[in-house]
N, C-alpha and C positions, 0 to 999 in steps of 0.2 A: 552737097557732095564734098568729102574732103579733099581736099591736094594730096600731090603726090606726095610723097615723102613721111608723110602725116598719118598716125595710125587712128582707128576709129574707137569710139567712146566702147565700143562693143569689146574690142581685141584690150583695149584697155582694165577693163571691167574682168573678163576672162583669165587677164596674165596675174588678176589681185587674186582672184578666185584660186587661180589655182597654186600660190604662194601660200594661200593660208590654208589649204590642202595640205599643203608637203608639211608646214607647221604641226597642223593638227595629228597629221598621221608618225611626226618626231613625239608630240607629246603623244600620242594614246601608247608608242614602242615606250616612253617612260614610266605611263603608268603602270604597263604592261611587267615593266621589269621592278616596278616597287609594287605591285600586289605578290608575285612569286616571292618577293624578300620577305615581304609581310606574313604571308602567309606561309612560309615556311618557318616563320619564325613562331606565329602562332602555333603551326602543327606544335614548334618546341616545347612550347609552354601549355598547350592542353596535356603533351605527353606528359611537364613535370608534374605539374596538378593532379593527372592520374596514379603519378606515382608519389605524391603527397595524401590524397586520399587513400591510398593502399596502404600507407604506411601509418595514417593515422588509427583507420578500421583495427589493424594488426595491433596499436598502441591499446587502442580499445578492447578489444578479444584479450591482449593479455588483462588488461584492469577489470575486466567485468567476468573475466574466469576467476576470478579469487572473490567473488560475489554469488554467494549460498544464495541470494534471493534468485539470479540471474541462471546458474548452472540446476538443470531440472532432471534429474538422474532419472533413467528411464526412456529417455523422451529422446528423437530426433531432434536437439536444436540446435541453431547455427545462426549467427545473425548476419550470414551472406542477404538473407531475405530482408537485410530492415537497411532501410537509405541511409545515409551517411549522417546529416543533419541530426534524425532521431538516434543514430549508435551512438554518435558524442554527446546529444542530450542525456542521455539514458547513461553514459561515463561517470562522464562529468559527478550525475546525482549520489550514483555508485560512490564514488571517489569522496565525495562531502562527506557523508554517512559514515567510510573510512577513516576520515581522517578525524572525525568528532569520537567516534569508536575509541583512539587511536589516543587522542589525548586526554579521552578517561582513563584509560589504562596506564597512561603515564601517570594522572593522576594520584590514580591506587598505589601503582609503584614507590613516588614520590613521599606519598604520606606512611609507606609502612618503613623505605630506607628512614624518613625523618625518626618514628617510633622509636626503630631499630637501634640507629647511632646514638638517640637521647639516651635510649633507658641502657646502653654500653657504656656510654661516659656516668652517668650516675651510678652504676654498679661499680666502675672502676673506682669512683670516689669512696663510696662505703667499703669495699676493700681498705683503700688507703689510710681511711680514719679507725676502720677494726684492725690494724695491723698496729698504729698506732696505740688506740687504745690498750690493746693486748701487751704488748711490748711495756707499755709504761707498769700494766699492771703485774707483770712478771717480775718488773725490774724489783718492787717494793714485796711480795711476798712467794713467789712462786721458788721452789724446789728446782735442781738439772731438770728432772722429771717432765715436774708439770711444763718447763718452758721447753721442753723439748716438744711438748702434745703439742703446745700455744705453734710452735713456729710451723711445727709439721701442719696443725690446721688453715697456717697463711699461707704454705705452698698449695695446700689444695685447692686455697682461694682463687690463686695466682695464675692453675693453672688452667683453673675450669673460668674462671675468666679470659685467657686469652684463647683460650678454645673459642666460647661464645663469639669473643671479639673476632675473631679471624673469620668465623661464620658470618656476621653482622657486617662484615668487610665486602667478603663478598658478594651479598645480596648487592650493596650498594655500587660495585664496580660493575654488576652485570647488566644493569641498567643505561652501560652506556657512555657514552660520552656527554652528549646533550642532557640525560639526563643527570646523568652527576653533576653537571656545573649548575642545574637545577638545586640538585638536593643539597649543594655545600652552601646552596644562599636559602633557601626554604627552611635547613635543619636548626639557624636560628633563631625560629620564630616560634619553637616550641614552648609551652606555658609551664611558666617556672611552680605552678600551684601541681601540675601532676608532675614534673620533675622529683618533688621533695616527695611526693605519694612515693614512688618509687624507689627512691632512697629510703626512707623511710621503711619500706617492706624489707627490702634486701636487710637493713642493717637489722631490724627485728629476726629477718632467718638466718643471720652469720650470728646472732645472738641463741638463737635457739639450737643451732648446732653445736656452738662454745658452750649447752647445757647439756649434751650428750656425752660429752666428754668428763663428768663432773667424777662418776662412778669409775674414773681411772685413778682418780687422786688419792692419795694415803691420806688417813686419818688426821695426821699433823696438817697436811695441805687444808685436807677442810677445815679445821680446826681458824689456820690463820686465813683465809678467805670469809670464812664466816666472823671472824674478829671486824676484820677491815668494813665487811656491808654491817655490823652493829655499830660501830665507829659514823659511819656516814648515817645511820639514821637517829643516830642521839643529834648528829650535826642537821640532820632536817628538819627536827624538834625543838629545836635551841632560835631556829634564824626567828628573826623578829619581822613582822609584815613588810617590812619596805625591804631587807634583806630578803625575803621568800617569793617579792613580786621582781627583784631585778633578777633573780634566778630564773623564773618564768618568761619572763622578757626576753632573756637571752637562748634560751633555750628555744622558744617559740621563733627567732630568726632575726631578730633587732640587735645591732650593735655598736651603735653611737651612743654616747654616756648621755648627750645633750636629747635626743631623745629617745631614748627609754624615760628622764624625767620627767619628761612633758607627756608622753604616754599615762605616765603613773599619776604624772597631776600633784606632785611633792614638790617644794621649794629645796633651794639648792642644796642647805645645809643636812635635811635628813637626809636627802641622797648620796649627800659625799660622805656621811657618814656609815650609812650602810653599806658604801661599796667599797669603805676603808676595811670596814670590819669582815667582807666576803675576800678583800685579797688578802688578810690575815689568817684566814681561815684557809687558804689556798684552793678555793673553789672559782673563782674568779683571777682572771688574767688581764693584763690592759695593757696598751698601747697609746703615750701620750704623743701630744702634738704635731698630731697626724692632720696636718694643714690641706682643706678640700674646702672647696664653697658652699654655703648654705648651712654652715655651724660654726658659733662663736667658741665651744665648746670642744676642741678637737680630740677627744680619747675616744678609744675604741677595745672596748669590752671583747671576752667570748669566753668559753664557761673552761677549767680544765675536766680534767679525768673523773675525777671529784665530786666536782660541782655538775657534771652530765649526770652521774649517778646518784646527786640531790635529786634533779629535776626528774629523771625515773621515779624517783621515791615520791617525790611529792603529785607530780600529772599522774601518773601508768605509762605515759608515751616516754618513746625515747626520742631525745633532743633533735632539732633540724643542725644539719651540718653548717656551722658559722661561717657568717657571711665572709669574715675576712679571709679566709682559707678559701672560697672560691675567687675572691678577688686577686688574692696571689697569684692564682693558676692560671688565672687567663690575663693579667694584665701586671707590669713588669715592677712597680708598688704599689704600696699601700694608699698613697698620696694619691697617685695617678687614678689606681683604682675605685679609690671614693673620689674623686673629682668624677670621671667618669658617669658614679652612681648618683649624683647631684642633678648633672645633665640628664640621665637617663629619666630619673623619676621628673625633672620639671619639663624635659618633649614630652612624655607621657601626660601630661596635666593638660595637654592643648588640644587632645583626642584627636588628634591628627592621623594619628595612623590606627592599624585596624589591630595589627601585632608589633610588636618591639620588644627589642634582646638587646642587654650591653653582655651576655655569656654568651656572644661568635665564637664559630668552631673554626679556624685560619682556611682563608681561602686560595686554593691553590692556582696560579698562576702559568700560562701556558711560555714562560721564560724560566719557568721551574722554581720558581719563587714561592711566596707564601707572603699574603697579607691579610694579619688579624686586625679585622675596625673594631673600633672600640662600640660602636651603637651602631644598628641597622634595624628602619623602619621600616613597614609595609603599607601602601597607597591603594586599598581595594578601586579598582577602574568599574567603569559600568557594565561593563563585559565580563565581570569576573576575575580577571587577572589579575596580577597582582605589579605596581611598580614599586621599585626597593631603591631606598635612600641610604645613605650613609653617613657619621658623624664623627669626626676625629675631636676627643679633646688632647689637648697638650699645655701643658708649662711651659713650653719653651724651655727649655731643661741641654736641649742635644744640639748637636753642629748645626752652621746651617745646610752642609755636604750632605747628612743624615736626616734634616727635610727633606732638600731635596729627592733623595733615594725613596722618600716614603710618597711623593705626590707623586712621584715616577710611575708607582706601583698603583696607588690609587686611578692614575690615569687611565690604567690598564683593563680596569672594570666597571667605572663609573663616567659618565660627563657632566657632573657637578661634585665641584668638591669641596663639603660643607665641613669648615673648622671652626670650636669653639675655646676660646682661653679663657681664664679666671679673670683677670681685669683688665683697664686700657694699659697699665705697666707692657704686660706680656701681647698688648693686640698689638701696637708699633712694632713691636721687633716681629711678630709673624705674618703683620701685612708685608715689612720690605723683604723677609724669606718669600715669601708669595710671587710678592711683585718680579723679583729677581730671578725666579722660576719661570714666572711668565713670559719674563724678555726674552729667555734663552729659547723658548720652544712656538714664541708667536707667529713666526713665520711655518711652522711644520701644519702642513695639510693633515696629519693627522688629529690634531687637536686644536682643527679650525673652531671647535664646538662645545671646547669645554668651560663649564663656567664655574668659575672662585667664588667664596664665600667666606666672610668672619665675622665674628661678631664676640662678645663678651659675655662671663652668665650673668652678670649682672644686667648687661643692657637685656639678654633674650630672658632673663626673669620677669626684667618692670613689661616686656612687651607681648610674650605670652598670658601675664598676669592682667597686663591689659585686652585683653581678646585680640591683639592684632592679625593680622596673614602672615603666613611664611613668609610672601617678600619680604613682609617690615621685619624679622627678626631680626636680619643682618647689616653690621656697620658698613659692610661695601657685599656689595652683588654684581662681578661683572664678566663679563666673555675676556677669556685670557689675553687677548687682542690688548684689552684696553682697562685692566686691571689696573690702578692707581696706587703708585709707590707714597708711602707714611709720609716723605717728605713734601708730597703734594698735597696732603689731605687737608 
């Protein structure tokens, strides 16, 4: 029995009991107010999901209304009846098929603006060269008369040319933004073998319309026109075999003196004899020591007015337009431009690429700038696609203010930036332009990723000639980070 004062094991028992009563019934009022949070928060979030599903169905219905396979005209359809899952499976396939659609069409686009702009620049050329021609041949026998016919038939050239051209313009701006900056890099990959097809025709129909015109001329006009072509074919008559093959040579599209000889298979001395006796004749024109890599031999041939109308006489064709006259136009000498053409033909030897152009049409820059590369190669991927390289040659000729401004530019469209020089004279001085470049912009997030390149033609002669990789081409290959100044080398 317990004492007084003393409470029993029972009352004890009962006062725990019902402590952890009152506990319990604290926590259930907690849970009680964290299920209502919960679950009001849930309600929140099935509402948004409802209203992310509505909004995606809606996202779908627009994408699968522009899908002929899907829209069945005639018919009650509505894809309220198909679950959610299946309406974006069914998108989704829609949208692929779209967008493969999508970049065939670009495709097409692509290759007709390329067509388009090729065969406008090579018509502009044959212009160029029949206005010359004509002009020259006015100056030596033509009457007011006739040279009034001659200039009135270059304005019609002139104008029906920039007709075309303004046409040809705008095919190619309607295509877009994305797609033009396709087609300013695609357009120079076009094959210089149908280039010359195309010139070639044009300059045969500016020639056959300059025969419509004959039956204007007075009698004295024919008279000294027919002199001048009996004149040139006594002279097609006369040349002696090595004179009649550097005619051919040149006419055919060669114009380095060193080889055309080695073409012909002549030792040096008939050669420089017959091409003494063609520029005495003034059918042949030359350009001495015109210093480029890959010829000990630096002159450079190409036929005059003359000597184009030998080469008529003697082929039936008329002449391909001389290589030095394109080189002019797209690159800023003569020097530069057969350097250029040295590189160009020994990348080509490593069949690296699938297409290659050193005739880039200038690519235009979204700081309103223009930079023309000298070489731009194509990397067919397994996919199809195409990645595009670029090749600067330089002498070292310019500031180093006016490198810089040009890797500026280059950085703008490329993240490698592949330069080649003539020998190690000229690689020192363009690795520390490099390096000096590099320092200034290694720290910019932009050009956390761009990587330097030089090398030599001599070194990338001995090591394409050796079957090496692209990496081995170059004397330094490195992330702008950590480009290496000459004086470390």
């Amino acid at each position: 029995m317990a004492k007084k004062g003393e409470r029993s094991e029972t009352e004890i028992q009962l006062q725990a009991a019902n402590h952890r009563i009152s506990m319990m019934k604290v926590r259930i009022s907690q849970l009680e107010e964290q299920y209502k949070g919960k679950e009001a928060h849930l309600q929140a979030e099935i509402t948004r999901l409802l209203h992310i599903e509505e909004s995606a169905r809606r996202l779908c219905t627009l994408i699968l209304s522009k899908d002929r396979g899907e829209m069945r005209l005639g018919e009650d359809y509505t894809w309220n009846s198909v679950n959610s899952e299946d309406l974006i499976r069914r998108t989704a396939e829609s949208y692929t098929a779209y967008c493969k659609k999508r970049v065939a069409s670009l495709q097409t686009i692509k290759d007709f603006a390329m067509e388009k702009s090729d065969c406008l620049d090579k018509a502009e050329e044959t212009i160029s060269r029949l206005r010359a021609d004509l002009e020259q041949l006015s100056s030596r026998s033509a009457s007011p008369q006739t040279e009034k016919i001659i200039r009135s038939m270059i304005q019609e050239d002139d104008l029906a040319l920039k007709e075309a051209y303004s046409r040809g313009r705008l095919i190619i701006e309607d295509c877009g933004d994305r797609q033009k900056a396709l087609t300013e890099q695609a357009v120079t990959m076009r094959s210089e073998s149908m280039a010359r097809e195309e010139a070639d025709a044009g300059y045969k129909k500016q020639m056959k319309s300059a025969g419509k015109k004959s039956d204007e001329l007075s009698a004295s006009e024919k008279t000294a026109i027919d002199g001048i072509l009996n004149e040139t074919r006594i002279l097609a008559n006369m040349l002696s075999p090595n004179e009649s093959g550097i005619i051919r040579m040149l006419g055919g599209g060669m114009s380095v003196g060193a080889e055309i000889r080695k073409a012909m298979e002549i030792s040096g001395k008939p050669f420089s004899e017959a091409h003494r006796n063609l520029a005495q004749k003034s059918l042949v024109a030359t350009e001495a020591n015109i210093k480029f890599p890959g010829t000990t031999t630096p002159n450079v041939l190409w036929l005059t007015l003359t000597g184009k109308q030998v080469y008529k006489l003697l082929t039936g064709e008329f002449p391909q337009i001389p290589e030095c006259e394109k080189l002019k136009r797209y690159h800023a000498t003569l020097e530069h431009g057969y350097g250029i053409r040295a590189c160009f033909r020994l990348i080509r030897e490593s069949k690296r690429y699938e297409r290659i152009n050193m005739f880039a049409e200038p690519i235009n820059l979204y700081n309103g700038s223009k930079y023309q590369p000298d070489i731009v190669g194509s990397v067919k991927k397994d996919d199809g696609s195409y990645d595009v390289e670029y090749y600067e040659y330089e002498r070292v000729r310019q500031t180093p203010e006016e490198y810089y401004a040009k890797f500026n530019k280059m950085a703008l469209i490329m993240d490698e930036i592949n330069v080649i020089v003539p020998n190690a004279t000229e690689h020192g001085k363009m690795q520390e332009y490099m390096y000096t470049w590099a320092q200034h912009h290694k720290d910019d997030p932009e050009y956390a990723n761009k990587v330097l390149r030089l090398t030599s033609y001599t070194t990338l002669e001995a090591r394409i000639h050796g079957n090496m990789p692209f990496d081995k081409w170059w004397h330094v290959s490195e992330h702008l980070d950590s480009f290496p100044s000459a004086r470390d080398a």
